[in-house]
DRENDO-1510 file (C-alpha; in Angstrom, 1 decimal, always signed):
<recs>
REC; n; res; u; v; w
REC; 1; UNK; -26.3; -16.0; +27.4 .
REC; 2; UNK; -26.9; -17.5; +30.8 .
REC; 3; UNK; -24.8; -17.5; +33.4 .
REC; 4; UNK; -24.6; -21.6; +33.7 .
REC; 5; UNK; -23.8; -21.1; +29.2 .
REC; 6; UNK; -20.4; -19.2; +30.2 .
REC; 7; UNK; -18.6; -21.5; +32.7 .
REC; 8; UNK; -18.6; -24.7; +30.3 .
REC; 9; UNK; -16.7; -21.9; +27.9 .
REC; 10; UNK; -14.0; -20.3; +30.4 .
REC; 11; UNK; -13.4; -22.6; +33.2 .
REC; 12; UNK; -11.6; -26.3; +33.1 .
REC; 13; UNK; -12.2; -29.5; +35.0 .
REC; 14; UNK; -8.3; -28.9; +36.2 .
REC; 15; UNK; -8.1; -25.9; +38.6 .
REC; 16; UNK; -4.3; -24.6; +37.6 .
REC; 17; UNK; -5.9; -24.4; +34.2 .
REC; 18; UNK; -9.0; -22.5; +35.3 .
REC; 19; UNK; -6.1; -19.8; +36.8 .
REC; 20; UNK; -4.3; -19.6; +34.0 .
REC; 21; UNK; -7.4; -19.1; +31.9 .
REC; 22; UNK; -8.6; -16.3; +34.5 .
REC; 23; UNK; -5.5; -14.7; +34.4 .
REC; 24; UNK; -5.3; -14.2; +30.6 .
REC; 25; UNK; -9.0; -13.2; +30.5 .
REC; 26; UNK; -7.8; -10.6; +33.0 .
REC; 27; UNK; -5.4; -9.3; +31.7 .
REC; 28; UNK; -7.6; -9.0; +28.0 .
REC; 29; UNK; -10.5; -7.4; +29.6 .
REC; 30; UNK; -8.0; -4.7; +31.0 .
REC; 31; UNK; -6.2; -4.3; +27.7 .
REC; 32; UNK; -9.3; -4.0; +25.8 .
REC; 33; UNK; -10.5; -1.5; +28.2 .
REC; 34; UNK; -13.4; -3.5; +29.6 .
REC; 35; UNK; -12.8; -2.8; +32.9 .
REC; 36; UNK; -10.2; -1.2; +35.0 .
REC; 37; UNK; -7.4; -3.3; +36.9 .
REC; 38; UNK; -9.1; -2.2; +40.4 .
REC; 39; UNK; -12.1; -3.8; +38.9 .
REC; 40; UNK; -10.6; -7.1; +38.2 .
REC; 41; UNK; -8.7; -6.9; +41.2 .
REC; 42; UNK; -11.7; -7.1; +43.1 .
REC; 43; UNK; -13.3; -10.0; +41.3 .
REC; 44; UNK; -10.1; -12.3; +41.9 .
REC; 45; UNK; -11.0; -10.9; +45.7 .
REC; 46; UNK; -14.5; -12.6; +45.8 .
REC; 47; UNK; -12.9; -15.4; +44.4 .
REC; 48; UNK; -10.3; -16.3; +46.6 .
REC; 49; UNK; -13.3; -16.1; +49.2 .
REC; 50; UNK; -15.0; -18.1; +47.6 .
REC; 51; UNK; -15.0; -22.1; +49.2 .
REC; 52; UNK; -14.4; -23.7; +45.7 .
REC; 53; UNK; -12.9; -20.9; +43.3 .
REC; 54; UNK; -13.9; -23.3; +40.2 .
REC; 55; UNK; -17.1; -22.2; +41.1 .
REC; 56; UNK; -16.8; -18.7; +41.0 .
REC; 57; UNK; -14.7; -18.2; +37.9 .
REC; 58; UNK; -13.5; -14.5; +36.7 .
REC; 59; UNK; -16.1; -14.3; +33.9 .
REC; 60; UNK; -19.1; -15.2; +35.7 .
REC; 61; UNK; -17.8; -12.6; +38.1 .
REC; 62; UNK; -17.1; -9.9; +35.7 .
REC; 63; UNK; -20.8; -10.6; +34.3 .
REC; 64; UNK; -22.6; -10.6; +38.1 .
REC; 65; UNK; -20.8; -7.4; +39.0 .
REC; 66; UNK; -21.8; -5.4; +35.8 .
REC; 67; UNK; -18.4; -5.1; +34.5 .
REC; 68; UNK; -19.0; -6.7; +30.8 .
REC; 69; UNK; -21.7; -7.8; +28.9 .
REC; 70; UNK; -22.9; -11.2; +28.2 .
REC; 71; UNK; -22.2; -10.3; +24.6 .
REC; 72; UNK; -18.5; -8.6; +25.2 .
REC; 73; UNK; -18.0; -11.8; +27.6 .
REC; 74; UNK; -18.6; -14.1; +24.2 .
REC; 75; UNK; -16.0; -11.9; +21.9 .
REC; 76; UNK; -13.6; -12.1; +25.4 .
REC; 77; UNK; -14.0; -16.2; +25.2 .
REC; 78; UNK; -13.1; -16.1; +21.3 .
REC; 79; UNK; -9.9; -14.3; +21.9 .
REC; 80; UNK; -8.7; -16.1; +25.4 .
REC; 81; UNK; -9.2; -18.9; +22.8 .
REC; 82; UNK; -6.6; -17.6; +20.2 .
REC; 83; UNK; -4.5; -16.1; +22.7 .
REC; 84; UNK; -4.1; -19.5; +24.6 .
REC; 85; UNK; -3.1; -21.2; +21.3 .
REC; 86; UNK; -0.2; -19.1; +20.4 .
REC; 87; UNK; +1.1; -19.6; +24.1 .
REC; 88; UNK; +1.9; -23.1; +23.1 .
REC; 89; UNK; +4.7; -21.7; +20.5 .
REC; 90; UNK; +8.1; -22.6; +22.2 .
REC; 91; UNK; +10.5; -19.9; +22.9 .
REC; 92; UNK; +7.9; -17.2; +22.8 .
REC; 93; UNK; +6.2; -15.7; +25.8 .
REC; 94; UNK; +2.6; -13.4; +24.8 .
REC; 95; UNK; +2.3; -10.4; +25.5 .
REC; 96; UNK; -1.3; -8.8; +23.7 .
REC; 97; UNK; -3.1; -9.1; +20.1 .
REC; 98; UNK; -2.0; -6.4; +18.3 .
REC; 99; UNK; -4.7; -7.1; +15.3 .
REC; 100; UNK; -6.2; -9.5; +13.1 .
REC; 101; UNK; -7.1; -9.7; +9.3 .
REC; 102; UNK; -9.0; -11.6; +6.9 .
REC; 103; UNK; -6.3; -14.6; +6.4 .
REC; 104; UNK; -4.5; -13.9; +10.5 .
REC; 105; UNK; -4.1; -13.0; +13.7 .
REC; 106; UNK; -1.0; -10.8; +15.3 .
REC; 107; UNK; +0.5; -10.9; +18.4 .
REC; 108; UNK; +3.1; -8.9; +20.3 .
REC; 109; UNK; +5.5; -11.0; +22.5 .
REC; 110; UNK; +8.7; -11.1; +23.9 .
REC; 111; UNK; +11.4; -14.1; +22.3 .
REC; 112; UNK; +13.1; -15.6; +25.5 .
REC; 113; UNK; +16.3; -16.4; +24.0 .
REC; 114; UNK; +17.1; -13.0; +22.8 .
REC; 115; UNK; +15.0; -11.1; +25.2 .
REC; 116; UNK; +13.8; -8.9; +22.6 .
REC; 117; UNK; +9.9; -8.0; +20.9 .
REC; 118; UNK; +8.8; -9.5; +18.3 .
REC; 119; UNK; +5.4; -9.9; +16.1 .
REC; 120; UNK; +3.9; -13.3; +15.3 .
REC; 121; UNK; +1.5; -13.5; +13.1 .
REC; 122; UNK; -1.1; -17.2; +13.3 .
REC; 123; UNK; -3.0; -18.6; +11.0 .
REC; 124; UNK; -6.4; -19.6; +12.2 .
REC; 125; UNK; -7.5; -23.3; +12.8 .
REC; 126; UNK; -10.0; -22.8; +10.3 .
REC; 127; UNK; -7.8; -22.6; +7.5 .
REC; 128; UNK; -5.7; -26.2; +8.3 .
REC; 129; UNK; -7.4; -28.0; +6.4 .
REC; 130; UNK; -6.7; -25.8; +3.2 .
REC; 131; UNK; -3.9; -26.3; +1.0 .
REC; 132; UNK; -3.8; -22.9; -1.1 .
REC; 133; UNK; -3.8; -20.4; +2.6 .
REC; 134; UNK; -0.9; -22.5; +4.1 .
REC; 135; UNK; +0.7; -22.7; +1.2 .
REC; 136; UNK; +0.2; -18.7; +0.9 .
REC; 137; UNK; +1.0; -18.2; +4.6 .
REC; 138; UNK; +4.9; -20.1; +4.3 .
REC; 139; UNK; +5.1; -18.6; +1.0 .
REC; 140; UNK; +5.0; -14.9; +2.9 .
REC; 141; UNK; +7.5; -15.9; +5.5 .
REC; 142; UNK; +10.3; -17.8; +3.1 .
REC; 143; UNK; +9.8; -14.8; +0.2 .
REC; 144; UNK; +10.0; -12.0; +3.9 .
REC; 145; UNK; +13.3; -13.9; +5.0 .
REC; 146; UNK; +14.7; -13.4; +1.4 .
REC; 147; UNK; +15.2; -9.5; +2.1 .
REC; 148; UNK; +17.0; -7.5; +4.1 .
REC; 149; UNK; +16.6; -4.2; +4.2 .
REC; 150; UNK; +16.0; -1.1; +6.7 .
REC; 151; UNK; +13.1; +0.0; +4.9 .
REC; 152; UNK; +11.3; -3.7; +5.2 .
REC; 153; UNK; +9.8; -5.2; +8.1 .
REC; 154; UNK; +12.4; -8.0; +8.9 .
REC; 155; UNK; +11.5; -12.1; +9.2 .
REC; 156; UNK; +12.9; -14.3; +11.7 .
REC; 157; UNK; +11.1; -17.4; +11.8 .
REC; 158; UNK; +8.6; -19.4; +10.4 .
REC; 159; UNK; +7.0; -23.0; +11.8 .
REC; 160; UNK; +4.2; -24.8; +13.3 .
REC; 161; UNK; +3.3; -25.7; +16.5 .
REC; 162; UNK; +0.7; -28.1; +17.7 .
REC; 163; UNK; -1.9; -27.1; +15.0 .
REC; 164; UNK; -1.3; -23.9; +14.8 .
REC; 165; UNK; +1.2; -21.9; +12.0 .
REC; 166; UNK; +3.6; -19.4; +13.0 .
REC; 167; UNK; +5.4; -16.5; +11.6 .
REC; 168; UNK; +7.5; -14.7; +13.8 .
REC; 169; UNK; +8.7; -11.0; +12.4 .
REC; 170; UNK; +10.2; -7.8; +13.2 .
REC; 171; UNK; +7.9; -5.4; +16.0 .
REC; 172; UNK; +7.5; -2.0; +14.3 .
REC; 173; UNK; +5.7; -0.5; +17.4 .
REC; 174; UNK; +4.6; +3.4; +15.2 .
REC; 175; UNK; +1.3; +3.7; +13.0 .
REC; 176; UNK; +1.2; +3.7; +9.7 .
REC; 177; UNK; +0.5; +5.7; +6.4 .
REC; 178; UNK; -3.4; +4.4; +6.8 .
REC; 179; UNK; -3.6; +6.3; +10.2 .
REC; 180; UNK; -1.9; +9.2; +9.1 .
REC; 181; UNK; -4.8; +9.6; +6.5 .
REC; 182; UNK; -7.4; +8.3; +8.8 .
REC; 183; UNK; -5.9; +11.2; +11.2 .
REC; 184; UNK; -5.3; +14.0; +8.9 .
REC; 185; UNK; -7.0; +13.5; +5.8 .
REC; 186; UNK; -3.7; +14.1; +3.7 .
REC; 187; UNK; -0.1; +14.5; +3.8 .
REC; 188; UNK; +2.4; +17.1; +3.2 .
REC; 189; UNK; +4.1; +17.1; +0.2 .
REC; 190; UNK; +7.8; +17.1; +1.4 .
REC; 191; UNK; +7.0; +14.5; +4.0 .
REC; 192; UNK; +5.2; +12.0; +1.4 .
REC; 193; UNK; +8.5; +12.4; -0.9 .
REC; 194; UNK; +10.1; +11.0; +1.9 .
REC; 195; UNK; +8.1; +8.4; +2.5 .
REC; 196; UNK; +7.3; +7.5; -1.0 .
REC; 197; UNK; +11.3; +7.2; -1.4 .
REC; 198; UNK; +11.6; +5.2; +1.6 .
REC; 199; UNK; +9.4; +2.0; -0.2 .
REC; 200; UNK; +10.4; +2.7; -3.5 .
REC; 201; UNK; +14.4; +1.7; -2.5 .
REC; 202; UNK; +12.5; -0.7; -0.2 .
REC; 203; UNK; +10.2; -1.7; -3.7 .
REC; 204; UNK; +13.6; -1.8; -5.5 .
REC; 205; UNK; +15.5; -4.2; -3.0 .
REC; 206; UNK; +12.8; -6.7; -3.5 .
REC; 207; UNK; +12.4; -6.4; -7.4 .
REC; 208; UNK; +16.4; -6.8; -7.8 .
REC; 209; UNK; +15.8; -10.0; -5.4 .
REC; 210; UNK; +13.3; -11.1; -8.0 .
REC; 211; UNK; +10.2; -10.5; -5.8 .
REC; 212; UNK; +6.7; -8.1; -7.0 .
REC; 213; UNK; +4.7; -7.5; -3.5 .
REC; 214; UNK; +1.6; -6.8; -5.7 .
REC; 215; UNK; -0.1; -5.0; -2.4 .
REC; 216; UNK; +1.2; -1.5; -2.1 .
REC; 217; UNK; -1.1; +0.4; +0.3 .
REC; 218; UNK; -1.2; +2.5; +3.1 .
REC; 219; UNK; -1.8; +0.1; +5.5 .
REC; 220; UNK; +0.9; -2.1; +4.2 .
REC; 221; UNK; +3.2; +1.0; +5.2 .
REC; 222; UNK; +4.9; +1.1; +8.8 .
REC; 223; UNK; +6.5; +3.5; +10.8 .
REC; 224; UNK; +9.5; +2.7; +13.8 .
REC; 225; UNK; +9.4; +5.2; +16.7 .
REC; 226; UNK; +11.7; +6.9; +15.4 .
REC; 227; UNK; +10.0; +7.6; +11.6 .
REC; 228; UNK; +11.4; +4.9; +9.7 .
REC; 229; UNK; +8.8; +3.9; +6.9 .
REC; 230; UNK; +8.8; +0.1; +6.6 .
REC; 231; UNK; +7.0; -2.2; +3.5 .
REC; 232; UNK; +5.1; -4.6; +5.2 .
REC; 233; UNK; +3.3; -8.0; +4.4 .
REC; 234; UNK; +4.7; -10.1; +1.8 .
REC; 235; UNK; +1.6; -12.2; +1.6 .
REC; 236; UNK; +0.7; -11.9; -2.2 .
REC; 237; UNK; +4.2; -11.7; -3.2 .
REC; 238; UNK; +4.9; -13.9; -6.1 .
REC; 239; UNK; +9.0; -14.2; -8.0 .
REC; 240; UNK; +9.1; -13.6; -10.9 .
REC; 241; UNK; +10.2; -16.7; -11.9 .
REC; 242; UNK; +7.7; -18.2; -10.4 .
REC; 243; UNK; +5.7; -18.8; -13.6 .
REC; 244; UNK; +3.9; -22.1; -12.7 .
REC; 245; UNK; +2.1; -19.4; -10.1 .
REC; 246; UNK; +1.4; -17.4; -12.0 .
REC; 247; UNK; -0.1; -19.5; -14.7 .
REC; 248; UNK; -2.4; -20.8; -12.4 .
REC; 249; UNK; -2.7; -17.4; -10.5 .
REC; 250; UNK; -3.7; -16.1; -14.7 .
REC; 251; UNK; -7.2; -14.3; -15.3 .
REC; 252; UNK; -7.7; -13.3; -11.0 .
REC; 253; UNK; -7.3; -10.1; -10.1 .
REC; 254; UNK; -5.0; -10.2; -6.8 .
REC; 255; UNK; -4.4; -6.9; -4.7 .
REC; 256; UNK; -6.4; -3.8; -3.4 .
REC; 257; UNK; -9.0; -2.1; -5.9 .
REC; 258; UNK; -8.0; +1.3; -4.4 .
REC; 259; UNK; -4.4; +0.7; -5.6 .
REC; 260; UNK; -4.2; -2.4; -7.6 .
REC; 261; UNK; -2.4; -2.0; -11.3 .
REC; 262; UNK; -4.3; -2.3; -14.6 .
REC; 263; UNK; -2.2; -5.5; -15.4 .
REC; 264; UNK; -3.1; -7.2; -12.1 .
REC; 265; UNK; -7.1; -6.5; -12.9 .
REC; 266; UNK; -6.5; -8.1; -15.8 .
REC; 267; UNK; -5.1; -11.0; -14.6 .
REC; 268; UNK; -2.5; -11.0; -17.1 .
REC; 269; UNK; +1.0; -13.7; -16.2 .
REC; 270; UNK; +3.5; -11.4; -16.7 .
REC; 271; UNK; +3.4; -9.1; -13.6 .
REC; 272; UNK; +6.3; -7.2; -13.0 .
REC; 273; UNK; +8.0; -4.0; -11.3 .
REC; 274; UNK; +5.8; -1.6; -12.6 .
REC; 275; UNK; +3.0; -2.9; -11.5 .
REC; 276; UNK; +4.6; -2.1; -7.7 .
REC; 277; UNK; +5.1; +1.0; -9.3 .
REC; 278; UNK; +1.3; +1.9; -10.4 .
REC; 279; UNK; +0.3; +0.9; -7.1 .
REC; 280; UNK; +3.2; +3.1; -5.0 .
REC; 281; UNK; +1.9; +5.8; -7.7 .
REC; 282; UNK; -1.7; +5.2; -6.5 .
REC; 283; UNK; -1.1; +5.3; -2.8 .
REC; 284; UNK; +1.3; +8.5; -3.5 .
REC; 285; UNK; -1.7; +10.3; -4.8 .
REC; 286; UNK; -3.9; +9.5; -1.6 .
REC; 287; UNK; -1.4; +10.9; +0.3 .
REC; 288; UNK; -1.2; +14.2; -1.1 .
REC; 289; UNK; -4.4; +14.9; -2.1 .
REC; 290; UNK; -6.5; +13.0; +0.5 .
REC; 291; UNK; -8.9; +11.0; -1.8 .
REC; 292; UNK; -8.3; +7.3; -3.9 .
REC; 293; UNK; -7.4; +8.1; -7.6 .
REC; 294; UNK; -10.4; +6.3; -8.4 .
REC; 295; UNK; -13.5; +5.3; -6.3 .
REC; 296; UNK; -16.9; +3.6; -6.7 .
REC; 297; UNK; -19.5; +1.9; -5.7 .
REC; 298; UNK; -18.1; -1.7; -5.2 .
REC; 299; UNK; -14.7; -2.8; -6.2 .
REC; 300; UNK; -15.1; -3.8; -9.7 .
REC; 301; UNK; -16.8; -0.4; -10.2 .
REC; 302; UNK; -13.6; +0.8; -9.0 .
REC; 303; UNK; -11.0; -1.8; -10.9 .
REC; 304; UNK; -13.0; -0.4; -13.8 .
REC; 305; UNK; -12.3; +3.2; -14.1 .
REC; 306; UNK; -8.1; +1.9; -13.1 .
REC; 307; UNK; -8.5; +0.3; -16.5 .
REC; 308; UNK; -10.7; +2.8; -18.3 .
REC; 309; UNK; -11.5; +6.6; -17.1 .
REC; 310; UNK; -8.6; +9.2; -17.2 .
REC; 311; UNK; -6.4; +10.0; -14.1 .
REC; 312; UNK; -7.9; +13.6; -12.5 .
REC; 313; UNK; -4.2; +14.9; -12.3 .
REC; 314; UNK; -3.6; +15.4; -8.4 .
REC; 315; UNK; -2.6; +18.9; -8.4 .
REC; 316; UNK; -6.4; +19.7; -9.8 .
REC; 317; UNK; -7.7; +18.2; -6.6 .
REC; 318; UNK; -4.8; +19.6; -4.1 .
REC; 319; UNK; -3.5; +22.8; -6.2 .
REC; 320; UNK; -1.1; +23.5; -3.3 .
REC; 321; UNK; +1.1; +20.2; -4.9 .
REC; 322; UNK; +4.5; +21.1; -6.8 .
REC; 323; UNK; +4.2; +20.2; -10.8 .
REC; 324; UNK; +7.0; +18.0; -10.7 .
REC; 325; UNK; +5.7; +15.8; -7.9 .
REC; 326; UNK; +2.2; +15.9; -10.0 .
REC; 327; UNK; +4.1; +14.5; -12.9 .
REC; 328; UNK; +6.0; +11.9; -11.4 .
REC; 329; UNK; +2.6; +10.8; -10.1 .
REC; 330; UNK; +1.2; +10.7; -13.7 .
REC; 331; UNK; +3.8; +8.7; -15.1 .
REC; 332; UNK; +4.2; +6.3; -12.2 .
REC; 333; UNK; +0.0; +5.5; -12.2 .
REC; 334; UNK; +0.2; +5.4; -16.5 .
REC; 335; UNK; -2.1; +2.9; -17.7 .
REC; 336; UNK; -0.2; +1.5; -19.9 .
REC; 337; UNK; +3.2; -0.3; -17.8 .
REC; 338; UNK; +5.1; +0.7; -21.0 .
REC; 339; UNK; +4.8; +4.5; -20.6 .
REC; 340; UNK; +5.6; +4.2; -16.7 .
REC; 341; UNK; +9.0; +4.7; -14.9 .
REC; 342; UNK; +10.7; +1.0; -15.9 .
REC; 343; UNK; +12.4; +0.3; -12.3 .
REC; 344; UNK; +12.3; +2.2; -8.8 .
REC; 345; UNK; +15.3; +3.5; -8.8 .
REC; 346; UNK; +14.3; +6.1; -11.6 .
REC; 347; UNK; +11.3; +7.1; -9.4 .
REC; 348; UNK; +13.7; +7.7; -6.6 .
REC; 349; UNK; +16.0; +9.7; -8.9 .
REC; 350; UNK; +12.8; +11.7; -9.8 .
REC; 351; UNK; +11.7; +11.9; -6.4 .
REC; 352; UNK; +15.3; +13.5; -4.8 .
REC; 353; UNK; +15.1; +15.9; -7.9 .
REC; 354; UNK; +11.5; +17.7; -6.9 .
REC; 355; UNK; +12.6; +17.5; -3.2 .
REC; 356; UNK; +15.4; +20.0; -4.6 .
REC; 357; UNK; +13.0; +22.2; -6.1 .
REC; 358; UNK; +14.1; +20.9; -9.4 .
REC; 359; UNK; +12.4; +19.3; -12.7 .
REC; 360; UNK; +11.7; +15.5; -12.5 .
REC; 361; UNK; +14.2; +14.6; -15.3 .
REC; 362; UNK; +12.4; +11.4; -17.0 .
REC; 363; UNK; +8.4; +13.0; -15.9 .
REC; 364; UNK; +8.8; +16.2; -17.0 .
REC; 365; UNK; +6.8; +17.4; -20.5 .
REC; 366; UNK; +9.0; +19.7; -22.6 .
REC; 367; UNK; +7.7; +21.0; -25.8 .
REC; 368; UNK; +9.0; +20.0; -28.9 .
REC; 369; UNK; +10.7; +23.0; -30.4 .
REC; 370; UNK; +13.3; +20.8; -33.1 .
REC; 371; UNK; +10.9; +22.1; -35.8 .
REC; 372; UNK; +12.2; +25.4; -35.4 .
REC; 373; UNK; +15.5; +25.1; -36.0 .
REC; 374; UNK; +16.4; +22.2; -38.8 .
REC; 375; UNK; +14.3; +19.6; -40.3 .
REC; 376; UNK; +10.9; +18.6; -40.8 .
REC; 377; UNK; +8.5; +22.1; -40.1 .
REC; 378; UNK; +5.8; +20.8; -37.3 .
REC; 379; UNK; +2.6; +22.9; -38.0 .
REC; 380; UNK; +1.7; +25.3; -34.8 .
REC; 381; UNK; -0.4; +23.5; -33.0 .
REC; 382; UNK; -0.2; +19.9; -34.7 .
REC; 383; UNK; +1.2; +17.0; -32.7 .
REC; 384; UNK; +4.5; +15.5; -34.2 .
REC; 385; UNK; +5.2; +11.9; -33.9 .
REC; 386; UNK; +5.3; +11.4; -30.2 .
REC; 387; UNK; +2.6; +13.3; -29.5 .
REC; 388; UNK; +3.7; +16.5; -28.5 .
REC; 389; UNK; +2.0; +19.9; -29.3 .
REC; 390; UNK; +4.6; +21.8; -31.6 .
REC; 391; UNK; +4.8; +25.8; -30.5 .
REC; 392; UNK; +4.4; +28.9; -33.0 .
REC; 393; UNK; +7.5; +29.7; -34.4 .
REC; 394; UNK; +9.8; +32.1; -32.2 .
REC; 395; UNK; +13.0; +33.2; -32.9 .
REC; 396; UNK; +15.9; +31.5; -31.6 .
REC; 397; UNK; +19.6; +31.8; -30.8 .
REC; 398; UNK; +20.7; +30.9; -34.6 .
REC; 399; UNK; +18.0; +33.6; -35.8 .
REC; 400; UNK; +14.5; +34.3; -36.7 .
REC; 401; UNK; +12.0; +31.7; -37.6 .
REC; 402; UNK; +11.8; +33.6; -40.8 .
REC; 403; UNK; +15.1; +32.6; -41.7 .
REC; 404; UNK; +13.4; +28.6; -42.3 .
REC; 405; UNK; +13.9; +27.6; -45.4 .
REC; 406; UNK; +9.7; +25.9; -45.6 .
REC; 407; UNK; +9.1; +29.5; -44.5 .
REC; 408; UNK; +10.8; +31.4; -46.6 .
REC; 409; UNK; +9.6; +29.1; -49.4 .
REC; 410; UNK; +5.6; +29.7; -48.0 .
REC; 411; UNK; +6.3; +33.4; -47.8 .
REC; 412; UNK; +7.5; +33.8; -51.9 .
REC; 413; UNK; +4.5; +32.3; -52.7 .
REC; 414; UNK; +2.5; +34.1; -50.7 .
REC; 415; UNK; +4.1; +37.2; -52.2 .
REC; 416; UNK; +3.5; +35.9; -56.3 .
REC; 417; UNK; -0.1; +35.2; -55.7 .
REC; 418; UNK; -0.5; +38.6; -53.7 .
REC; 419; UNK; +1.4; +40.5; -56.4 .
REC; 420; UNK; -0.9; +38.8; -59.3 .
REC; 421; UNK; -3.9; +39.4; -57.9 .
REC; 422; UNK; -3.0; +43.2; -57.7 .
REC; 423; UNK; -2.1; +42.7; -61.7 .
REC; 424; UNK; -5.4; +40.7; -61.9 .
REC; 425; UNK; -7.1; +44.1; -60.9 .
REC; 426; UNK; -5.5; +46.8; -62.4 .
REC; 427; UNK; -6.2; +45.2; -65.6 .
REC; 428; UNK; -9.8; +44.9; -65.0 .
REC; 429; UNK; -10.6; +48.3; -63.9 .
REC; 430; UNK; -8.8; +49.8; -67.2 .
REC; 431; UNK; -10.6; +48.0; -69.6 .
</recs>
C-alpha cells in the first residue's frame, strides 16, 4: 500500500473530522500496542508543524516514521471504521473493542446517564440486509432481558442507531473458563464444583423462565473481579414454546461440536433442559481432566462419536478426580436425555453432596443385593432387570444366604443326586 492509497482511507475533506479520526486511530494504535503514547505524541508534533495538517495525517505519519506497517495500518483503518460507527449510539461514550466474533463486535464504554460501564455488542453492516441474523441478534437481547439472575450476564438495552444494531449488557471485566484452560490446562476439582454450580442455578433460572441456551462452553463462562461465574450469550437461545422455531430450526445441528448434545446433532424439535445439561456435563469434563470428551478431525467427526462411541470416564484420564464427581459427570453427558439428571437443580443437589465428601445421591451405582434377602434369586453375576450386576450371595443381618429358600431347595438336590451316585457305585463294585 502506497502512501497516497492511505490518506483517501483515514483522512476527510472536513478537518474537525480528520481530528477526530486521528484521535481515535491514536488512541487504537496505543491500545493495540502498536506503538507507545511518546510515539504518537510525537507524530501529532510534526503535525501541528505541519502548514496544512490535512496533509500530514496521523497514519501517513505513523507509516513514514516506522511505527506500523502498511499492512497493520489497513487492519487499524477497518477497526477506526467500526469504532466510529458505534460512536454514533446516543447515550453511550466508547471506550475500546473488547472483541469480536463470527456474527459481532464488542465494545467497552461508559453509559452517560448512569455513569457506569457497560458492553455493547454491534452487529456488522454486512449483515443488514439479512433477515434470519437480525432477527437472531434482537432475539438474544429480548430472551437476555427476560432473566435476572447474579449468575447471568445482565441486559439493559437493545436498539438501532443509524444502520447499525445495538445491544447494550452488563461489563464483566474477569476471564473466563476458556482462559483458565488455555492457562492451566485443567481445573481443580473443588473449584470446578463451584463453578459448575454457579451456571447450573444460572442454567436452572433460565429453564424455569422457559429458555434452553443450547451453547454451554467455556468461553460462554464469565468471571467478575471478584470470582463470580456468569452464563453468557443468549444468542442460540430458543423458548420452549417457541415451536414454530424450532420446526423450522428441525434437522440443523445448532451449538459447539466440542459440547453440543446428541439431541441437538440430531436436529431433533423437542430440545429441552437436558440438553443444557449434556453440554454443562461436557464442559465439566474439560475442566477437570483438561481434554474435550470427544475430539476429531473436523466437527462432524466429532458430533459423531457424541452420538456414537462410549464416554472414556474422566477419572481414567485425570485419576486424581473424586468418584462421585466422575459419576455425576457420566450421568449428566448420558447419551440418551432420558437416563440424564431431568432438571438442574438435581445436579446442584449432586454437586453440594460430593463437595461434602459425600455420595452423589441420584449418580451414584449401588449394587443390587434385594436377591439376597426375599424374592426372585438373581444369579451371581447375571444382570437383573435394570441392568445391574447381582453380587455372590453373603450373609446378611437376617442370616446366612444359606438360609434362602431357592438355596436350600438347590442344595437338597444337590445332596439326592450326590447320595445316589454313591448308591450307584457301591452296587457296581459288589456285583
Amino acid at each position: 500500500m502506497s502512501q497516497s492509497q492511505t490518506q483517501p482511507a483515514m483522512t476527510d475533506k472536513d478537518p474537525s473530522a480528520s481530528t477526530n479520526v486521528d484521535t481515535l486511530l491514536g488512541r487504537i494504535v496505543v491500545e493495540q500496542g502498536l506503538a507507545t503514547s511518546q510515539e504518537v505524541a510525537h507524530c501529532f508534533e510534526i503535525q501541528r508543524q505541519s502548514p496544512d495538517a490535512r496533509e500530514a495525517s496521523l497514519a501517513e505519519l505513523l507509516l513514514q516514521n516506522n511505527i506500523v506497517t502498511s499492512r497493520q495500518l489497513d487492519r487499524l483503518r477497518r477497526e477506526v471504521e467500526a469504532q466510529k460507527s458505534t460512536q454514533q449510539i446516543p447515550g453511550y461514550s466508547i471506550k475500546r473493542k473488547l472483541g469480536a466474533g463470527a456474527m459481532a463486535s464488542v465494545y467497552l464504554a461508559r453509559q452517560i446517564s448512569l455513569d457506569r460501564m457497560v458492553a455493547i455488542k454491534v452487529l456488522p453492516k454486512k449483515y443488514n440486509s439479512n433477515v434470519n441474523f437480525i432477527d437472531r441478534f434482537y432475539k438474544e437481547g429480548r430472551a437476555a432481558a427476560k432473566l435476572n439472575h447474579p449468575n447471568i450476564v445482565q441486559a439493559y438495552d437493545v436498539g438501532k442507531a443509524g444502520e447499525f444494531h445495538y445491544f447494550v449488557m452488563e461489563y464483566v471485566e474477569g476471564g473466563t473458563v476458556y482462559d483458565i484452560l488455555t492457562k492451566k490446562g485443567r481445573i481443580e476439582e473443588k473449584e470446578a464444583i463451584d463453578i459448575i454450580v454457579q451456571i447450573a442455578d444460572a442454567l436452572l433460572h433460565a429453564h424455569e423462565k422457559g429458555f434452553v441456551h443450547r451453547d454451554v462452553k467455556p468461553k460462554n463462562i464469565m468471571f467478575t473481579k471478584e470470582g463470580v461465574a456468569k452464563l453468557a450469550d443468549m444468542g442460540l437461545a430458543r423458548a420452549v414454546s417457541d415451536i414454530e422455531a424450532a420446526k423450522e430450526e428441525e434437522g440443523r445441528a445448532f451449538g459447539t461440536p466440542y459440547y453440543i448434545s446428541p439431541e441437538q446433532i440430531r436436529g431433533e424439535v423437542n430440545i429441552g433442559p437436558q440438553a443444557d445439561i449434556y453440554s454443562l456435563g461436557s464442559m465439566f469434563y474439560h475442566m477437570v481432566t483438561g481434554q474435550v470428551p470427544f475430539d476429531g478431525e473436523n466437527p462432524t467427526a466429532v458430533m459423531h462419536k457424541h452420538l456414537k462411541s462410549d464416554l472414556v470416564p474422566p477419572d481414567h484420564v485425570n485419576p486424581k478426580l473424586s468418584a462421585g464427581v466422575a459419576e455425576v459427570i457420566e450421568m449428566m453427558m448420558a447419551k440418551s436425555r432420558r437416563e440424564r439428571y431431568q432438571n438442574c437443580k438435581d445436579v446442584i443437589e449432586d454437586l453440594r453432596h460430593v463437595r461434602l465428601g459425600q455420595k452423589p445421591r441420584l449418580a451414584h451405582k449401588e449394587m443390587d443385593l434385594s436377591g439376597l434377602t426375599g424374592g426372585t434369586l438373581i444369579a451371581p453375576g447375571a444382570a437383573d432387570e435394570s441392568g445391574v450386576m447381582a453380587a455372590a450371595p453373603t450373609a446378611s443381618e437376617n442370616g446366612s444366604a444359606f438360609n434362602h429358600p431357592a438355596v436350600m431347595l438347590l442344595m437338597i438336590l444337590l445332596g439326592v443326586s450326590l447320595l445316589g451316585n454313591i448308591i450307584m457305585l457301591i452296587v457296581s463294585m459288589t456285583r
